[in-house]
C-alpha positions as a Markdown table, in Angstrom:
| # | Residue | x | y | z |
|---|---|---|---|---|
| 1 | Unk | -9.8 | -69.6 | -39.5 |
| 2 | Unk | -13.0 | -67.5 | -39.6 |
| 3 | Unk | -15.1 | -65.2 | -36.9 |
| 4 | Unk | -18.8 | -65.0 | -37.2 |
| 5 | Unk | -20.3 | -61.3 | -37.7 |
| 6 | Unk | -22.2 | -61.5 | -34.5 |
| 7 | Unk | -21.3 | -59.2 | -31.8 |
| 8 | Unk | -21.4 | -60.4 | -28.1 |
| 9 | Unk | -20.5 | -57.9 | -25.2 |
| 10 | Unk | -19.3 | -59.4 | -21.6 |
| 11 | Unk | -18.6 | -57.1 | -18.2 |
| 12 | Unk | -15.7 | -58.9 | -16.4 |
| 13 | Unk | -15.7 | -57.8 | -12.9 |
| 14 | Unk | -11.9 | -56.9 | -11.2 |
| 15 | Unk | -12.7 | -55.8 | -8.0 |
| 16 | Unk | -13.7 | -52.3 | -8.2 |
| 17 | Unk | -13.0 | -51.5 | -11.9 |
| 18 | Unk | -15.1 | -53.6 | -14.5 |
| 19 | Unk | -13.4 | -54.5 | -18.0 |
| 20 | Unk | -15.7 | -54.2 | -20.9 |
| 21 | Unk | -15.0 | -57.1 | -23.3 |
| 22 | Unk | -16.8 | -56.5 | -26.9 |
| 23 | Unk | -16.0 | -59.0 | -29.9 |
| 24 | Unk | -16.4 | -57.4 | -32.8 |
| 25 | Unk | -16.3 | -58.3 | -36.5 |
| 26 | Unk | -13.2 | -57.3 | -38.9 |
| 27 | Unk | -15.2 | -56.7 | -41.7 |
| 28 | Unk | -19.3 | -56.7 | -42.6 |
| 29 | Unk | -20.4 | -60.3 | -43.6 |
| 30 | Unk | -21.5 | -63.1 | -41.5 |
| 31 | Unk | -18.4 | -65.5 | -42.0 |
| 32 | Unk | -14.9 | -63.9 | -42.4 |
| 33 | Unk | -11.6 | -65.7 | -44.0 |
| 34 | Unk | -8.4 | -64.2 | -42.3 |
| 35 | Unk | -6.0 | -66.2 | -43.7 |
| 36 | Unk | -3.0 | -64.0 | -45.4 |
| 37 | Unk | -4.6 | -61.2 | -42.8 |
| 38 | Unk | -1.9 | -61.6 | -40.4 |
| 39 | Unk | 1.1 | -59.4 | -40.4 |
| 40 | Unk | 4.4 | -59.7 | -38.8 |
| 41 | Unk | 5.2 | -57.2 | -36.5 |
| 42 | Unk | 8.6 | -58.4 | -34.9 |
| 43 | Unk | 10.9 | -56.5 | -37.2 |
| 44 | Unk | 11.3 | -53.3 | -34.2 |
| 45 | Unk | 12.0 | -55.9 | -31.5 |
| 46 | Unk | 15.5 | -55.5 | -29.7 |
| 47 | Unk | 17.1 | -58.1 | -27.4 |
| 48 | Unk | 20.0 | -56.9 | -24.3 |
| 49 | Unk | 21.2 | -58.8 | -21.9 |
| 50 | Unk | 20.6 | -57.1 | -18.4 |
| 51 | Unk | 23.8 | -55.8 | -17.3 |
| 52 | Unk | 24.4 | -54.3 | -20.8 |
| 53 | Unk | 21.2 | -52.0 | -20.6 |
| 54 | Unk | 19.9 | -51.1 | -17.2 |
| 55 | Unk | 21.5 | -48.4 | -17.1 |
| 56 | Unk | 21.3 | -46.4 | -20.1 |
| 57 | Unk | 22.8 | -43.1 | -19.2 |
| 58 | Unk | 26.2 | -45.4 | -17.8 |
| 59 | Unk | 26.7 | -47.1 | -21.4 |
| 60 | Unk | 25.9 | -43.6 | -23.3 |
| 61 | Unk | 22.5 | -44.3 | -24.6 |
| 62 | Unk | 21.1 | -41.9 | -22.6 |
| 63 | Unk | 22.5 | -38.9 | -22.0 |
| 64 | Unk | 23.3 | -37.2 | -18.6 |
| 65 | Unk | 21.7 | -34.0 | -17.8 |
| 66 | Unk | 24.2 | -31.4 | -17.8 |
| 67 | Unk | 25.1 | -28.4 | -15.1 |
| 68 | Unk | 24.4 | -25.6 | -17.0 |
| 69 | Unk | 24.3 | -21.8 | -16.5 |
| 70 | Unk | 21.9 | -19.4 | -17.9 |
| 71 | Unk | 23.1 | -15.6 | -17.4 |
| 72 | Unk | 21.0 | -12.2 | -17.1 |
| 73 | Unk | 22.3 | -11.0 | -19.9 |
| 74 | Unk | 19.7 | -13.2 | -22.1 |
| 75 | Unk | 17.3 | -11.0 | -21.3 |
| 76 | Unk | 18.4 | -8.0 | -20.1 |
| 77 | Unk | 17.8 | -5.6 | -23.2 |
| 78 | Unk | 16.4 | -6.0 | -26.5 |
| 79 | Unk | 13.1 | -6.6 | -28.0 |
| 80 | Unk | 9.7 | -8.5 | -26.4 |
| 81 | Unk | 10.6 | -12.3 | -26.9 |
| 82 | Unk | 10.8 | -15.6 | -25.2 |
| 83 | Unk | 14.5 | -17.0 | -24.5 |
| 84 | Unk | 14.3 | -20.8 | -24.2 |
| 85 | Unk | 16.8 | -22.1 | -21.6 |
| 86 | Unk | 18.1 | -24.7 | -24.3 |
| 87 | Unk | 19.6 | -27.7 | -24.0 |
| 88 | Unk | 18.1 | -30.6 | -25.9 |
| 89 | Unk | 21.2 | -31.0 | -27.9 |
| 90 | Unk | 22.4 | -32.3 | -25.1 |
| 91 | Unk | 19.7 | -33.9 | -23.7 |
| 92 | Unk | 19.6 | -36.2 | -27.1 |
| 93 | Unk | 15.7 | -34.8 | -27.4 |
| 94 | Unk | 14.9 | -33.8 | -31.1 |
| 95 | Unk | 11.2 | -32.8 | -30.7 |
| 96 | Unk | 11.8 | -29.2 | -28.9 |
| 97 | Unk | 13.6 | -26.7 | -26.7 |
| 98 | Unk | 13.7 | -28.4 | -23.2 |
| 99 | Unk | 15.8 | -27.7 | -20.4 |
| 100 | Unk | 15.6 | -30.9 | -18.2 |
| 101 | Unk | 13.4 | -33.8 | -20.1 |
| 102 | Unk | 10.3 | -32.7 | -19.0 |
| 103 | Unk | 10.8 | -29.5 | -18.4 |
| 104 | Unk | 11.4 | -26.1 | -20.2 |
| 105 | Unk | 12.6 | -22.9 | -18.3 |
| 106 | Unk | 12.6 | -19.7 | -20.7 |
| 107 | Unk | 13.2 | -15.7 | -19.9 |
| 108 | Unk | 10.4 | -14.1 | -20.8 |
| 109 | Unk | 10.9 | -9.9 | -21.9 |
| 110 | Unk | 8.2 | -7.7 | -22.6 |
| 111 | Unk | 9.1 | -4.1 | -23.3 |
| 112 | Unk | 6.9 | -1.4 | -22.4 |
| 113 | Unk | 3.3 | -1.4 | -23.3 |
| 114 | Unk | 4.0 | -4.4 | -25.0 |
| 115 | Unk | 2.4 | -7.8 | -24.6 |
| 116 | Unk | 3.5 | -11.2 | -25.6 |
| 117 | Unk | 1.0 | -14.5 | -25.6 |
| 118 | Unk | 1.7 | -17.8 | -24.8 |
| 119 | Unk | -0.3 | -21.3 | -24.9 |
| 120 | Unk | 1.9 | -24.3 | -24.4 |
| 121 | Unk | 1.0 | -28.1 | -24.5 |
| 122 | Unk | 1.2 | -28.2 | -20.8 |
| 123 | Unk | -0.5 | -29.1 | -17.5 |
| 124 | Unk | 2.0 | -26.7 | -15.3 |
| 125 | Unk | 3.1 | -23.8 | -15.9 |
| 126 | Unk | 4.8 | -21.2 | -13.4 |
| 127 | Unk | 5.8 | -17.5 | -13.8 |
| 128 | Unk | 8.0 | -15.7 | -11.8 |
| 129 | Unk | 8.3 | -12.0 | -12.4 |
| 130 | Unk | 11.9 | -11.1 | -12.1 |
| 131 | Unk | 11.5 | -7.4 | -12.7 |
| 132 | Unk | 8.9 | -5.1 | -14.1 |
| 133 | Unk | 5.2 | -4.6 | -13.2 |
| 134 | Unk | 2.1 | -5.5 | -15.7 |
| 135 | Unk | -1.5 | -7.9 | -16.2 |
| 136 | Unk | -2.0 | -11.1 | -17.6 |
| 137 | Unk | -5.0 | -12.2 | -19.6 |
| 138 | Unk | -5.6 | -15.6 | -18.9 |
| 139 | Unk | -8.5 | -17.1 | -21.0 |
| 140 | Unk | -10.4 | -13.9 | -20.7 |
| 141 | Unk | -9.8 | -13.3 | -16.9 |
| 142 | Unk | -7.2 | -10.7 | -15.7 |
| 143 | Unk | -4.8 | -10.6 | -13.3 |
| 144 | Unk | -2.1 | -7.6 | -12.2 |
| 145 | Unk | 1.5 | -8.9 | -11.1 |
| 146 | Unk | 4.8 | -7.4 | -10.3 |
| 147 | Unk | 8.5 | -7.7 | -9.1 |
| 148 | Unk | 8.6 | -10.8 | -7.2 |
| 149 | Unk | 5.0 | -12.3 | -7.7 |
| 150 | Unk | 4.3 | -16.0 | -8.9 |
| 151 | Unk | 2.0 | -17.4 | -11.0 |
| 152 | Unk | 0.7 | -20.4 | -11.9 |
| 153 | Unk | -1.4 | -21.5 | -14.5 |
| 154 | Unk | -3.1 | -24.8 | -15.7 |
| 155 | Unk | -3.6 | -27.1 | -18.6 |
| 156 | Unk | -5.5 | -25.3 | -21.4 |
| 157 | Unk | -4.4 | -21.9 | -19.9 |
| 158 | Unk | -4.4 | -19.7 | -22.9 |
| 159 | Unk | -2.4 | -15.9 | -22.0 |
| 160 | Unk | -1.5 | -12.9 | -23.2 |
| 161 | Unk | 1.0 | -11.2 | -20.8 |
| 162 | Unk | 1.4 | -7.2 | -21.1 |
| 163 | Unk | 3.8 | -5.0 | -19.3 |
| 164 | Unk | 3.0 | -1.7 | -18.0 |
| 165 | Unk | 6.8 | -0.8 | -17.6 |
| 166 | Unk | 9.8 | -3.1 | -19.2 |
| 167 | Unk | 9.4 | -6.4 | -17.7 |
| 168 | Unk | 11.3 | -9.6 | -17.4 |
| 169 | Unk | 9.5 | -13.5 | -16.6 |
| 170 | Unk | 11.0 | -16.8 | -15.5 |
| 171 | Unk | 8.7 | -19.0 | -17.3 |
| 172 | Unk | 8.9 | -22.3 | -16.3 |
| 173 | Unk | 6.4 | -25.5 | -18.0 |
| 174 | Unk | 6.3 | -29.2 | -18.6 |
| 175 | Unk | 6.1 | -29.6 | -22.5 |
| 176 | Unk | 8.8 | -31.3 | -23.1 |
| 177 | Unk | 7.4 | -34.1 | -21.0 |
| 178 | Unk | 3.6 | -34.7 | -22.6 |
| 179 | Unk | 5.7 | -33.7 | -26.4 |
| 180 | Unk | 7.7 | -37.1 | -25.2 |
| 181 | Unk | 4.7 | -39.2 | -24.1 |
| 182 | Unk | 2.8 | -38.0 | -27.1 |
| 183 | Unk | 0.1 | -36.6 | -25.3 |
| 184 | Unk | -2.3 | -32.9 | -24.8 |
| 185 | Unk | -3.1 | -31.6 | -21.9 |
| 186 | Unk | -6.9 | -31.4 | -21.9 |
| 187 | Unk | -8.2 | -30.9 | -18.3 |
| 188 | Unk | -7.0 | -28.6 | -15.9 |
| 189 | Unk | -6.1 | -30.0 | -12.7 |
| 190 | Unk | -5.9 | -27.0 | -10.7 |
| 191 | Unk | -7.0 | -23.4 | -10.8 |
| 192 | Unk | -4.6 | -20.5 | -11.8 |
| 193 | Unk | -2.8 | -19.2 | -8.5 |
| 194 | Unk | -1.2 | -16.1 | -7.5 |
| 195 | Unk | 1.5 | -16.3 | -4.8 |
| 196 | Unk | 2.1 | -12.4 | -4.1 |
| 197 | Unk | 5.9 | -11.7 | -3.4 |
| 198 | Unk | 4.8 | -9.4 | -0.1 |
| 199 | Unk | 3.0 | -12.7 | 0.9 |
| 200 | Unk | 5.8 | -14.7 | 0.7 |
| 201 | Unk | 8.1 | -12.3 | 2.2 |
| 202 | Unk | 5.8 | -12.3 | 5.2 |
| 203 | Unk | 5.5 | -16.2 | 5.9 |
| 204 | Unk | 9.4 | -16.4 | 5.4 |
| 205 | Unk | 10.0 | -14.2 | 7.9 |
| 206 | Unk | 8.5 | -15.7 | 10.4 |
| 207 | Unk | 10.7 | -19.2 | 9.6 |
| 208 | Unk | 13.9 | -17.3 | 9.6 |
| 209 | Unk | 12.8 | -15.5 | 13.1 |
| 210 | Unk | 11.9 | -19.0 | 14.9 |
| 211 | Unk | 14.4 | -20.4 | 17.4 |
| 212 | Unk | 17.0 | -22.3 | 15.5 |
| 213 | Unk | 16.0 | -21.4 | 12.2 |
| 214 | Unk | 19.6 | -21.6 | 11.1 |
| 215 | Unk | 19.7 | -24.9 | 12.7 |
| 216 | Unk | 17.4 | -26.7 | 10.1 |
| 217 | Unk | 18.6 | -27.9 | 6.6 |
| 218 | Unk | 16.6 | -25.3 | 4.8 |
| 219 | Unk | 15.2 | -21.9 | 5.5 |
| 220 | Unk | 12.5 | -21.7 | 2.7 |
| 221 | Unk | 8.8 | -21.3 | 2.5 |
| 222 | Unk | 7.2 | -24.0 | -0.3 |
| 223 | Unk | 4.7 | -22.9 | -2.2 |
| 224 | Unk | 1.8 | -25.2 | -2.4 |
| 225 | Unk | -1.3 | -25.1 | -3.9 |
| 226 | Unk | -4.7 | -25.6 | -2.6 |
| 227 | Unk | -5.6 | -28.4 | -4.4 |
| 228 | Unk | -2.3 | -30.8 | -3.7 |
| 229 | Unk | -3.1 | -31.6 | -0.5 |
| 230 | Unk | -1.1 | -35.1 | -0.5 |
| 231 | Unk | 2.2 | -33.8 | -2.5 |
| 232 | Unk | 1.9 | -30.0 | -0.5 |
| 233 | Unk | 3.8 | -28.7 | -4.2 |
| 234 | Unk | 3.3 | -26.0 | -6.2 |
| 235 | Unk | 0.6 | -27.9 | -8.9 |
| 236 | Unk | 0.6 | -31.8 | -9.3 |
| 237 | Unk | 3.9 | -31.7 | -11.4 |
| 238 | Unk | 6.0 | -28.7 | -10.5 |
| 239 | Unk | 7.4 | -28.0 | -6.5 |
| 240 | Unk | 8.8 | -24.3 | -6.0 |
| 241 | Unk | 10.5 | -22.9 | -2.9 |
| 242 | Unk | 11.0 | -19.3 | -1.8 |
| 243 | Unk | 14.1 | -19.6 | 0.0 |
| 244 | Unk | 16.5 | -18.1 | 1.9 |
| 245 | Unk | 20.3 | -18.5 | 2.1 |
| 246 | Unk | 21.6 | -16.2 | 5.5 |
| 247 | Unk | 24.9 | -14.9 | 5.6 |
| 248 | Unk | 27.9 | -17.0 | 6.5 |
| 249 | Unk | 25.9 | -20.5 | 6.4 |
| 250 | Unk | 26.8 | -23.5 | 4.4 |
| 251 | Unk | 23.9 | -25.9 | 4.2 |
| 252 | Unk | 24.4 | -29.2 | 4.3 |
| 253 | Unk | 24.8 | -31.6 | 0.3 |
| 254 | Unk | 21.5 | -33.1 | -0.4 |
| 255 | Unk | 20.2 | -34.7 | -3.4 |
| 256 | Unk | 17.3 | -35.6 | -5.0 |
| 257 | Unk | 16.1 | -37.5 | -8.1 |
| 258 | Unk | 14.2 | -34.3 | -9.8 |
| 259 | Unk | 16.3 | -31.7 | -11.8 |
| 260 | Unk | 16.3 | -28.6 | -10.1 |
| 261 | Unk | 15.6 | -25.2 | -12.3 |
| 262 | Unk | 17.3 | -22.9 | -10.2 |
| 263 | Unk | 16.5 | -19.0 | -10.5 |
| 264 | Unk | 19.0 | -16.9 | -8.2 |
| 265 | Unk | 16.9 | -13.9 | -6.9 |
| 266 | Unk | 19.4 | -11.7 | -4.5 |
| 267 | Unk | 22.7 | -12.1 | -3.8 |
| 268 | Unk | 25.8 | -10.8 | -3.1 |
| 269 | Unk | 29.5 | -11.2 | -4.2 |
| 270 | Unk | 30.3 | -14.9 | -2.3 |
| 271 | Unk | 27.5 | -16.6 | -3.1 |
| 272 | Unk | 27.6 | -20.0 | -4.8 |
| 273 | Unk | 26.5 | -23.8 | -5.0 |
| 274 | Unk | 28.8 | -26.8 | -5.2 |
| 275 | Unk | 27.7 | -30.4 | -6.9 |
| 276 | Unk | 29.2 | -33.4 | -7.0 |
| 277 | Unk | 28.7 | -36.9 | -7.0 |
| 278 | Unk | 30.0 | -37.8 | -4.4 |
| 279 | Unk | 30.2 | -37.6 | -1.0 |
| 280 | Unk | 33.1 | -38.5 | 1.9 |
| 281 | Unk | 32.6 | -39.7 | 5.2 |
| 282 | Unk | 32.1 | -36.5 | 6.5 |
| 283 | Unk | 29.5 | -35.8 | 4.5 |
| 284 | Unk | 31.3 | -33.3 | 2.2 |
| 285 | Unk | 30.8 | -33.2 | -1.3 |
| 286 | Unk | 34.2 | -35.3 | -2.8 |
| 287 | Unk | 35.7 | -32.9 | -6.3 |
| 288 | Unk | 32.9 | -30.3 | -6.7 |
| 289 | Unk | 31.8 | -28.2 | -9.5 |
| 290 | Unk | 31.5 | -24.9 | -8.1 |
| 291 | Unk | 28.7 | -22.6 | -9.7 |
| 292 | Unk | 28.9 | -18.5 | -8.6 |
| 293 | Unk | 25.5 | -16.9 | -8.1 |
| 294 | Unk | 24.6 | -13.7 | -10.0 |
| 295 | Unk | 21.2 | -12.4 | -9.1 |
| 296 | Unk | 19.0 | -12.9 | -12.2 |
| 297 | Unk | 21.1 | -16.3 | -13.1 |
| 298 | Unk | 19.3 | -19.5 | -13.4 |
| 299 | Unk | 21.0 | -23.0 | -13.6 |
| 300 | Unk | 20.7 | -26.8 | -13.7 |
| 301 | Unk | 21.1 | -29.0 | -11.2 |
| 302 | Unk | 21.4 | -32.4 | -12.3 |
| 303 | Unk | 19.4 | -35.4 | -10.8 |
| 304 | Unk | 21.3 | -37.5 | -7.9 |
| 305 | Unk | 23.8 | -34.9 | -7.7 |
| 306 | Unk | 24.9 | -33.5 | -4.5 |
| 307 | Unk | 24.7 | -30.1 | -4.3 |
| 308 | Unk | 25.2 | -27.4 | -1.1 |
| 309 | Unk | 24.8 | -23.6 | -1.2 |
| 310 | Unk | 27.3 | -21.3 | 0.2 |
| 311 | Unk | 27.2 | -17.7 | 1.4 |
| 312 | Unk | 29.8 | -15.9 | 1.7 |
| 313 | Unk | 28.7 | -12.6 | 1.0 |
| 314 | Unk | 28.4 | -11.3 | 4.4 |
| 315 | Unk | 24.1 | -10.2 | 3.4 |
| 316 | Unk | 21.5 | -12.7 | 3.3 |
| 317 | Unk | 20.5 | -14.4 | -0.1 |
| 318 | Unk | 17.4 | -15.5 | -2.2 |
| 319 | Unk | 16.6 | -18.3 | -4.5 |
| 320 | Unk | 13.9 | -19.8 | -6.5 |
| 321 | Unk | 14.6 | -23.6 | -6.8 |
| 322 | Unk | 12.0 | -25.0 | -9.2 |
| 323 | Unk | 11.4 | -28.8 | -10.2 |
| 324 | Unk | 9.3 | -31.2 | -11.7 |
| 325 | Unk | 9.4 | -33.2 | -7.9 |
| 326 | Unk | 5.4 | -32.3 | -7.9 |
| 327 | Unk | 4.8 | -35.8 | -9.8 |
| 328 | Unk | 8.2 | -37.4 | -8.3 |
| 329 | Unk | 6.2 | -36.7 | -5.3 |
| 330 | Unk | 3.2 | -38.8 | -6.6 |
| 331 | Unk | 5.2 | -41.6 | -8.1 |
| 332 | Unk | 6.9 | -41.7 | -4.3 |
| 333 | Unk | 10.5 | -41.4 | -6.8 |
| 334 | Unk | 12.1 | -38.1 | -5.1 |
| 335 | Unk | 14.3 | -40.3 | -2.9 |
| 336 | Unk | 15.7 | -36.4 | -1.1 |
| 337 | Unk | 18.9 | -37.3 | 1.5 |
| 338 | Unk | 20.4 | -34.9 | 3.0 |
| 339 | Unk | 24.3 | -36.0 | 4.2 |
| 340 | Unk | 25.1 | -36.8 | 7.9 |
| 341 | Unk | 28.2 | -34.4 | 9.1 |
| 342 | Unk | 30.4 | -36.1 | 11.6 |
């Protein structure tokens, strides 16, 4: 077989995206000889039959995401560091700390007048401030945060975060995901955003004093940024929710196909979440796993697993749910039910 040198160039049209075709030589020289050039590249190719691997995680190649609990006491004392909410061991992921597969939740402390910097391969990344009040240096511009603010920061973002008094972060980014699909995070998709805590305290307010509020699955304010306008989450990949748990309710078991990353802000004694999954025909969750809030715990809650929140604390209750359902969103994959109660 042989290919001349020449070089011819055609523009295929596919409706509105043309495809550039260019024929190119293999090597210089106006008649080329391939024989003996080809290799054979069939050596990584597995065969299954269907019912044997569509479902990875059911025959064990895949592993299930685990609930898992993350306590205060990570980060309550010691020196400035980052504590990465762990479990890839689990997770069957050998390329980095990860929490859920494509995301990584760490505690963040940063002693007084310290600083710590931080540039992750990631497009998303969100900060809640958990205690402590300090500035951020984000590639050169600076912003001032304390207890209860959150941030978010894009692709590229390269910070330095300092604390004026000891301080404590929920870090939250999507690393493990691009560190999976081999890829960087060159091109910021949104701008950095500042979600002050007296801001969201305000607009849930005004949700929890509207007729029926208790009546409605959720009390919660998302948090949205300007430039999502057709997923309304937090940046393309991440949604985060400001919520509110009142005394003495028991919302009804949802689920959803995301892993939730939950961060327990306020609570009382009496406060806790049960998963299972399943449900019965009255909607209630069949043998659950009952996790206790603490305030300053955060923990996993697995994909398709139905979960309710419970307070019995006799005060009201706050949380910070955080997920990767921004691009679930986008892919049209979240697939949220809530259960019907008879």
């Amino acid at each position: 077989m042989s290919i001349s040198a020449g070089q011819r160039s055609d523009t295929l049209d596919e409706g509105d995206a043309p495809v550039q075709v260019v024929a190119t030589p293999i090597d210089e020289g106006a008649e080329q000889d391939l024989s003996g050039r080809f290799e054979d590249w069939t050596g990584g190719a597995r065969y299954f039959e269907y019912s044997a691997a569509a479902d990875p995680i059911g025959s064990g190649h895949t592993s299930a995401i685990p609930i898992a609990t993350f306590n205060r006491s990570l980060y309550a004392d010691g020196p400035t560091r980052v504590v990465p909410l762990d479990l890839s061991s689990a997770l069957g992921i050998s390329s980095g700390a990860a929490t859920s597969p494509g995301l990584l939740a760490s505690f963040v402390r940063i002693r007084t007048d310290e600083r710590i910097a931080t540039s992750p391969n990631a497009t998303s990344q969100l900060v809640y401030v958990i205690e402590g009040r300090g500035f951020s240096a984000v590639d050169g511009r600076l912003v001032q945060w304390e207890a209860g603010d959150v941030l978010t920061l894009p692709a590229t973002s390269r910070t330095t975060h300092y604390a004026d008094v000891d301080s404590a972060l929920y870090w939250v980014h999507d690393e493990p995901m691009l560190r999976y699909l081999g890829a960087r995070a060159t091109e910021p998709r949104f701008g950095p955003t500042k979600f002050p805590r007296a801001k969201m305290v305000a607009e849930l307010e005004v949700i929890a004093a509207a007729p029926r509020a208790n009546d409605k699955s959720r009390v919660s304010v998302l948090l949205a940024g300007a430039e999502q306008e057709q997923t309304l989450t937090i940046t393309h990949v991440l949604w985060a929710m400001y919520g509110l748990l009142p005394a003495g309710q028991v919302q009804r078991p949802h689920r959803h196909q995301s892993v939730a990353l939950d961060l327990i802000l306020e609570c009382g004694p009496g406060c806790f979440t049960l998963l299972g999954s399943r449900i019965d025909d009255d909607g209630e969750i069949i043998d659950p796993v009952r996790v206790d809030w603490q305030a300053g715990v955060a923990f996993v809650t697995p994909p398709g697993m139905w979960h309710a929140h419970v307070n019995e604390s006799g005060a009201p209750a706050h949380l910070l749910p955080v997920q990767d359902a921004g691009i679930q969103t986008y892919l049209r994959s979240l697939d949220i039910r809530f259960s019907r109660r008879s």
